[in-house]
Every structure is written in structure tokens, then in C-alpha cells.
C-alpha positions as a Python dict, from the first residue, in 0.01 Angstrom:
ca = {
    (1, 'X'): (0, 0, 0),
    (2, 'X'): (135, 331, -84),
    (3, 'X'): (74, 617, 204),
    (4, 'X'): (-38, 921, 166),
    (5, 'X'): (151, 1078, 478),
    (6, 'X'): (413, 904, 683),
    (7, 'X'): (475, 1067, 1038),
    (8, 'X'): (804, 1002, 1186),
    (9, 'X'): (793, 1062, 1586),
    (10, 'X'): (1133, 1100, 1713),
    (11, 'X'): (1164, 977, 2081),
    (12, 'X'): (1416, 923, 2353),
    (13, 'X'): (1338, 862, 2698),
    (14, 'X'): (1003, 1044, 2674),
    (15, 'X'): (744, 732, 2720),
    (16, 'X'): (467, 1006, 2824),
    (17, 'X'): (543, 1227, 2558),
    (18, 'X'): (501, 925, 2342),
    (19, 'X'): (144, 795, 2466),
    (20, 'X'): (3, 1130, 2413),
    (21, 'X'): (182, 1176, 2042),
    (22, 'X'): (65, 823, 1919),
    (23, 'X'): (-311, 908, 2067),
    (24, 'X'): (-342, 1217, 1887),
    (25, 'X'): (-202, 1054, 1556),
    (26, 'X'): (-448, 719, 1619),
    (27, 'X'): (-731, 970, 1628),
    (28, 'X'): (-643, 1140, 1272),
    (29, 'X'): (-949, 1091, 1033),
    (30, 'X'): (-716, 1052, 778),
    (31, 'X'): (-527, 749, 987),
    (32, 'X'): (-597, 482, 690),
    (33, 'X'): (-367, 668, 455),
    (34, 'X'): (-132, 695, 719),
    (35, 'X'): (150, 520, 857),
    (36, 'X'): (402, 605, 1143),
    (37, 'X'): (741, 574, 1195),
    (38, 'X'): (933, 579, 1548),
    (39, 'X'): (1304, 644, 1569),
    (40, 'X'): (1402, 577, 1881),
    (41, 'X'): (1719, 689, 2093),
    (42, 'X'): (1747, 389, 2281),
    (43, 'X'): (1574, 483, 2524),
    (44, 'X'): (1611, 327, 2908),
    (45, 'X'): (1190, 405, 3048),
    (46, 'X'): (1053, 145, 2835),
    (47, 'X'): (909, 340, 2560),
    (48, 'X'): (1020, 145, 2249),
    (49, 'X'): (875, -189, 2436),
    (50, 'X'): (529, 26, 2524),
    (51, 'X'): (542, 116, 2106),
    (52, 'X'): (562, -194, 1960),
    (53, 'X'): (245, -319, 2173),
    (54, 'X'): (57, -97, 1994),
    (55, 'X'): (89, -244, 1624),
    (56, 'X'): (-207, -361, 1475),
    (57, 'X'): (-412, -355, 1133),
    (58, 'X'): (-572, -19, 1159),
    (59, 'X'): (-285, 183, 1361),
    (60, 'X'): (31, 136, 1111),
    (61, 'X'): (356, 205, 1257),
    (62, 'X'): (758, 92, 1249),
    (63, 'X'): (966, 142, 1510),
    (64, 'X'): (1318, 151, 1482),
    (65, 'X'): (1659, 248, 1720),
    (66, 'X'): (1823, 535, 1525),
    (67, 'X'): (2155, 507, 1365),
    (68, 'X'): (2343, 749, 1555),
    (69, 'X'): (2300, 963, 1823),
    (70, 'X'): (2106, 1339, 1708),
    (71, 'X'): (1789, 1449, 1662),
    (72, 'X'): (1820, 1528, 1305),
    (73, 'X'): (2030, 1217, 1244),
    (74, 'X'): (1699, 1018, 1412),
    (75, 'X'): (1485, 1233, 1138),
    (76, 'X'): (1729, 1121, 908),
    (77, 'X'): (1680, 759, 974),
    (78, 'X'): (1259, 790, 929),
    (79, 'X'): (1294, 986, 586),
    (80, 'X'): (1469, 680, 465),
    (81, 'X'): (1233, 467, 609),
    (82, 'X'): (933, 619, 488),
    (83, 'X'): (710, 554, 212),
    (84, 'X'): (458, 775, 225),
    (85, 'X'): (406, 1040, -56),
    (86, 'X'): (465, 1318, 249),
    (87, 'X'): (679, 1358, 559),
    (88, 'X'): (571, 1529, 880),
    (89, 'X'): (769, 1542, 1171),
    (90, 'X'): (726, 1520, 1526),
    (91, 'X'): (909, 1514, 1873),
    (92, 'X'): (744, 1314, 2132),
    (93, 'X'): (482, 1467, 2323),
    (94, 'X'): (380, 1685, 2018),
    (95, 'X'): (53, 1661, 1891),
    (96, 'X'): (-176, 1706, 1616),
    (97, 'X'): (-376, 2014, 1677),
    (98, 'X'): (-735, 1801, 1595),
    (99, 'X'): (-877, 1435, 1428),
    (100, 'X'): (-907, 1656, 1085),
    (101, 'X'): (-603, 1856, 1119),
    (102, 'X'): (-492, 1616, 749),
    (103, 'X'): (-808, 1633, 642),
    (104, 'X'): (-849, 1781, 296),
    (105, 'X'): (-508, 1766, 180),
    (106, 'X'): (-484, 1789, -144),
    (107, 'X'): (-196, 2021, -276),
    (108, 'X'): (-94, 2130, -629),
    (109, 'X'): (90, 1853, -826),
    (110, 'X'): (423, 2074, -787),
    (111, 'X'): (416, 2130, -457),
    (112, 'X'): (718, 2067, -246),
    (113, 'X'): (661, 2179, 93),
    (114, 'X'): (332, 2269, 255),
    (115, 'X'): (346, 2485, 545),
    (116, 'X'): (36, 2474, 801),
    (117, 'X'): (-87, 2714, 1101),
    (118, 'X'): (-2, 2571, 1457),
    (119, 'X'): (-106, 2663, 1852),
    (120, 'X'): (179, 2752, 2062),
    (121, 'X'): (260, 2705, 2435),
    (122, 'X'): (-7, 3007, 2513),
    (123, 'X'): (-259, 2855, 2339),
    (124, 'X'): (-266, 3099, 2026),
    (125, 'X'): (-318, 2987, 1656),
    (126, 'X'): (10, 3127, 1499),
    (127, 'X'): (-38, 3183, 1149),
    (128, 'X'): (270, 3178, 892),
    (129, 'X'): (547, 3423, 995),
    (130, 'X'): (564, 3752, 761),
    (131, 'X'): (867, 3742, 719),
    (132, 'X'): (1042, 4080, 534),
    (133, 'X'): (1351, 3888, 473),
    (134, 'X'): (1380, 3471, 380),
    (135, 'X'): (1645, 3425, 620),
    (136, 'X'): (1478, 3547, 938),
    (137, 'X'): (1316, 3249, 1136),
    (138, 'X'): (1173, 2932, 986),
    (139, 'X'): (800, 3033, 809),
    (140, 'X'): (632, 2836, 1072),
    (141, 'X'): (734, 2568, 1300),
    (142, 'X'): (882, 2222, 1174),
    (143, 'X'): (571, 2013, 1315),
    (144, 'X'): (351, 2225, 1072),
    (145, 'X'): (536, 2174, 762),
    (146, 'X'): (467, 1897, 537),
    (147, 'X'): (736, 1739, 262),
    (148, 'X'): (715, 1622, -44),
    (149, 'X'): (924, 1271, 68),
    (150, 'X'): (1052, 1217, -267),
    (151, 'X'): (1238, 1576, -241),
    (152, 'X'): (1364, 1483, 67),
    (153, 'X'): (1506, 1128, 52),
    (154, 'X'): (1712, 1329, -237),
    (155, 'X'): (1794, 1577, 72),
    (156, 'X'): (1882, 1491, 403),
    (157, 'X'): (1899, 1715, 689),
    (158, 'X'): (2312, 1859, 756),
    (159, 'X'): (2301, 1668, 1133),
    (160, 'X'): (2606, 1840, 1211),
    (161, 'X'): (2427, 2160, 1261),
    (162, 'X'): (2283, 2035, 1588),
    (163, 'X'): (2016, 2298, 1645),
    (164, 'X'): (1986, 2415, 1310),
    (165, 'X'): (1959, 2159, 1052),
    (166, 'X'): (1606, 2224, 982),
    (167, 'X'): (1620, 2571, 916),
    (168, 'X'): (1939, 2508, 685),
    (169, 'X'): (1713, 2283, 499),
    (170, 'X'): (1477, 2536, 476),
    (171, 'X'): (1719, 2787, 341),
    (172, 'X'): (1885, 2550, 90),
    (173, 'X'): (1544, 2430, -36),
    (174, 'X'): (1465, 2840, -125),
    (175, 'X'): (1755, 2900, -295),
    (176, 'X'): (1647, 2558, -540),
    (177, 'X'): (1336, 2760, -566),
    (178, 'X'): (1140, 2457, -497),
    (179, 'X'): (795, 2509, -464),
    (180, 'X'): (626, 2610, -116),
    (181, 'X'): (281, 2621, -24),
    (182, 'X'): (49, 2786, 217),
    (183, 'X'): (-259, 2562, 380),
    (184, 'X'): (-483, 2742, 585),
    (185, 'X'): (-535, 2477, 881),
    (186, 'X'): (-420, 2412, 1218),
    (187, 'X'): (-155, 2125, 1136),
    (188, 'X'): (-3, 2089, 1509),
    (189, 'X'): (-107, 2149, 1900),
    (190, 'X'): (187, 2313, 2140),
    (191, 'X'): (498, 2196, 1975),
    (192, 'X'): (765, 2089, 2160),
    (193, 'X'): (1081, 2305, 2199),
    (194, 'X'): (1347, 2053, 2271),
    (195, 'X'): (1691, 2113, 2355),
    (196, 'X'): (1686, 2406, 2106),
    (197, 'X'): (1411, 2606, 2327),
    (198, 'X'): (1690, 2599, 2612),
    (199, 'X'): (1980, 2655, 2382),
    (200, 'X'): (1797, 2976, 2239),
    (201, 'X'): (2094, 3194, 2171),
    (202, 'X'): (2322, 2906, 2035),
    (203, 'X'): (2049, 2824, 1783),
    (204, 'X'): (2037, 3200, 1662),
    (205, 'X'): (2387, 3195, 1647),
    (206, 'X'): (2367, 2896, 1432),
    (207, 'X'): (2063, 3064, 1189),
    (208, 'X'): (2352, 3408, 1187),
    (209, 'X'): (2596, 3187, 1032),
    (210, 'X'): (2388, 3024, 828),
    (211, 'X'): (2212, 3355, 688),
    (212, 'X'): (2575, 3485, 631),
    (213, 'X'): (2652, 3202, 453),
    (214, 'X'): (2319, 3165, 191),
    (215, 'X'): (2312, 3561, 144),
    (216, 'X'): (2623, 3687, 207),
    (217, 'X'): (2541, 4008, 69),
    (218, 'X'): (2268, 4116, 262),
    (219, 'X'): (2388, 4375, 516),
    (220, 'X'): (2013, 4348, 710),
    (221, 'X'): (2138, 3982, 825),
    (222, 'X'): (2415, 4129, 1044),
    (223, 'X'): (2196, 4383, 1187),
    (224, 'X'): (1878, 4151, 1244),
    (225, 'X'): (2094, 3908, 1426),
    (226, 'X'): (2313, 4126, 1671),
    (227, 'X'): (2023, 4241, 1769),
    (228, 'X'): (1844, 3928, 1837),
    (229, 'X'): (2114, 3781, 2007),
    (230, 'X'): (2123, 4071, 2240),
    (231, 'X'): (1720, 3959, 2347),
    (232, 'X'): (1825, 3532, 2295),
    (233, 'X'): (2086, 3522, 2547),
    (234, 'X'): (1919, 3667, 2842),
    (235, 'X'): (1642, 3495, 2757),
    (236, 'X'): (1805, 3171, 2769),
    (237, 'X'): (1930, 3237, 3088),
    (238, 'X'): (1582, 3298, 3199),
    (239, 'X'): (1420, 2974, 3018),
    (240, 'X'): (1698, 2734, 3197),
    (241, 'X'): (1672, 2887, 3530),
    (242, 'X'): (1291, 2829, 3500),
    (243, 'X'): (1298, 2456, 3424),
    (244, 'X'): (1594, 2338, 3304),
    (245, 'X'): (1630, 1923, 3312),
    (246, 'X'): (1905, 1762, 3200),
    (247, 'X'): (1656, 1421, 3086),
    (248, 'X'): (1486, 1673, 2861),
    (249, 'X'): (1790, 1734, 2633),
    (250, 'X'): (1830, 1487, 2348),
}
């Protein structure tokens, strides 16, 4: 059977998380067409044995330990192993924002990415960031994108860029001019920040040198960054003194 989406959950450690990601993905009206894909860290808490009781006819899903240790090295691992037409991507404990939040997909024939609305941690639809420049911030958050899988099987996320990979992706697939599109539904519920939500001014400085790098002639980069960084690092300080823990980093 050939899928219409495949979902690859990244986990580690996060058995929780995981119950409440696989729940929201069982209850997808569009589950059918849909098959899932765990890449698990290895984790200790019994989460990869609590996944694999939950294979059956209706609820499709592979799980697999990842090849190497990363988050984007895990995402790695599911694009190969999907075979779904699409790719979404999600971090255990993420969920899908409602049962029809797939429903109705039906993009152009040249679509390569489709970028979705999602609710943050304050419970407030974000739509797609406005953004004046294509190098400032991702257009909306990596849960809420959807790929076209045979684009990226071609492409694989740069793992070495630890915090960043996704938004290098993002970069590199604008300057191939491939073919984005806007859909105007909630795609995912309070996203999950990661390690990159307490690493907040390391990840900016990752997107600076990054920006420098695909538009090296832009002067606005410079400026746009030195002055975020200026907000991100005191803010980091702030978001690890209010809940920092160390299981939570992947």
C-alpha cells in the first residue's frame, strides 16, 4: 500500500510524551492513509517496548533504534524509512492540533513543501510568519510543515548543525526555488521546543551563520541578528533557570 503521509515521531526517553503523540495521531481521520514511523534513541523508560504493543491492522507504525546519536540524524533515519508520498515530523509529546487537522489535503501537483498554522505554548493559533527577509526564522514551525518525501530522501537534513539543521534545509530548499505552499489549517497542538528552546541563543547563532553564509550580501542579516542575540541570550538564561532538566535534552 502506498501512504499518503508518513509521520516520523522522534523519541528518547520520553514514554509520556510518546502515549500522548501516538493518541493524537491514532485519532487522525485521515489514519488509513497513514503510517508512522518511530526512531528511537534507545531509550532506558521502556518506551520502544510500550510502542511496539501498539501495532495492529488499523494503527500502522515501524519502530526503529536510530543510527546514531542526534535528533536530526533520528529524522534522518525515518525519511529513509518512509514511504509515504509526504513527511511530517514530530518530537514526542507533540501533537496534532485536531482528528481533521490532514483532512483535505490535497496540494498542487508541484508542490514541495506545505506549510500549516499551529497553537503555541499560550494557546494561540500562529499563522505563517511575515517574514520581510527569507532568512529570518523558519516560516512556521517544523511540526507544521509537510514534505514532499521524494524531495527529501534526495535531501537529508546537515546533522552536524545540531540545532539548526532544519532551518538550513529550509534555506537550501529556497535557494532551489522549490515550490512552497500555504494551507490554511491548524496542522499541530503546542509543539515541543526541545533542547533548542533551552539553547535559544546558540540556535540563533547557528541561523547568523547560516544567513551569512546563503546571502552573504545582505547587510540586514548582520543587523537583524546582533540584535536578536542581544534579546536570545538573556532569555536563555531565563528559560533554563525556570525549568531546566538535563533528561529533557536529546
Amino acid at each position: 500500500m502506498k501512504y499518503v503521509f508518513s509521520i516520523v515521531v522522534i523519541n528518547k526517553n520520553n514514554k509520556s510524551g510518546l502515549l500522548k503523540t501516538l493518541g493524537s495521531i491514532y485519532r487522525l481521520e485521515e489514519l488509513p492513509n497513514t503510517e508512522t514511523i518511530i526512531v528511537d534513541g534507545y531509550s532506558t523508560d521502556g518506551s520502544l517496548e510500550y510502542a511496539e504493543k501498539l501495532i495492529s491492522d488499523r494503527f500502522i507504525f515501524r519502530v526503529q533504534r536510530e543510527s546514531r546519536p542526534g535528533i536530526f540524524n533520528a529524522l534522518n533515519d525515518g525519511i529513509k524509512a518512509a514511504t509515504g508520498e509526504w513527511i511530517i515530523f514530530m518530537n514526542a509529546g507533540d501533537c496534532f492540533a485536531s482528528e481533521e487537522s490532514l483532512s483535505g489535503f490535497c496540494p498542487p501537483a508541484d508542490t514541495d513543501v506545505v506549510l500549516g498554522k499551529f497553537i503555541n505554548y499560550e494557546g494561540l493559533v500562529c499563522p505563517l510568519h511575515q517574514r520581510q527577509w527569507p532568512w529570518a526564522e523558519m516560516p512556521t514551525c517544523h511540526q507544521a510543515m509537510m514534505f514532499r518525501a521524494t524531495v527529501h530522501k534526495k535531501r537529508l537534513y546537515r546533522s552536524i548543525l545540531t540545532l539548526s539543521a532544519d532551518f538550513e534545509w529550509i534555506l537550501w530548499a529556497q535557494k532551489k526555488e522549490l515550490n512552497f505552499v500555504t494551507w490554511d489549517k491548524v496542522i499541530a497542538d503546542g509543539p515541543t521546543g526541545g533542547a533548542s528552546y533551552y539553547r535559544l541563543a546558540n540556535r540563533v547563532l547557528q541561523y547568523y551563520f547560516l544567513s551569512v553564509l546563503y546571502y552573504p550580501f545582505d547587510r540586514d542579516v548582520h543587523h537583524y541578528y546582533i540584535n536578536k542575540l542581544r534579546w536570545a541570550y538573556p532569555e536563555q538564561v531565563r528559560r533554563q533557570q525556570a525549568g531546566l532538566r538535563s533528561d529533557q535534552i536529546r
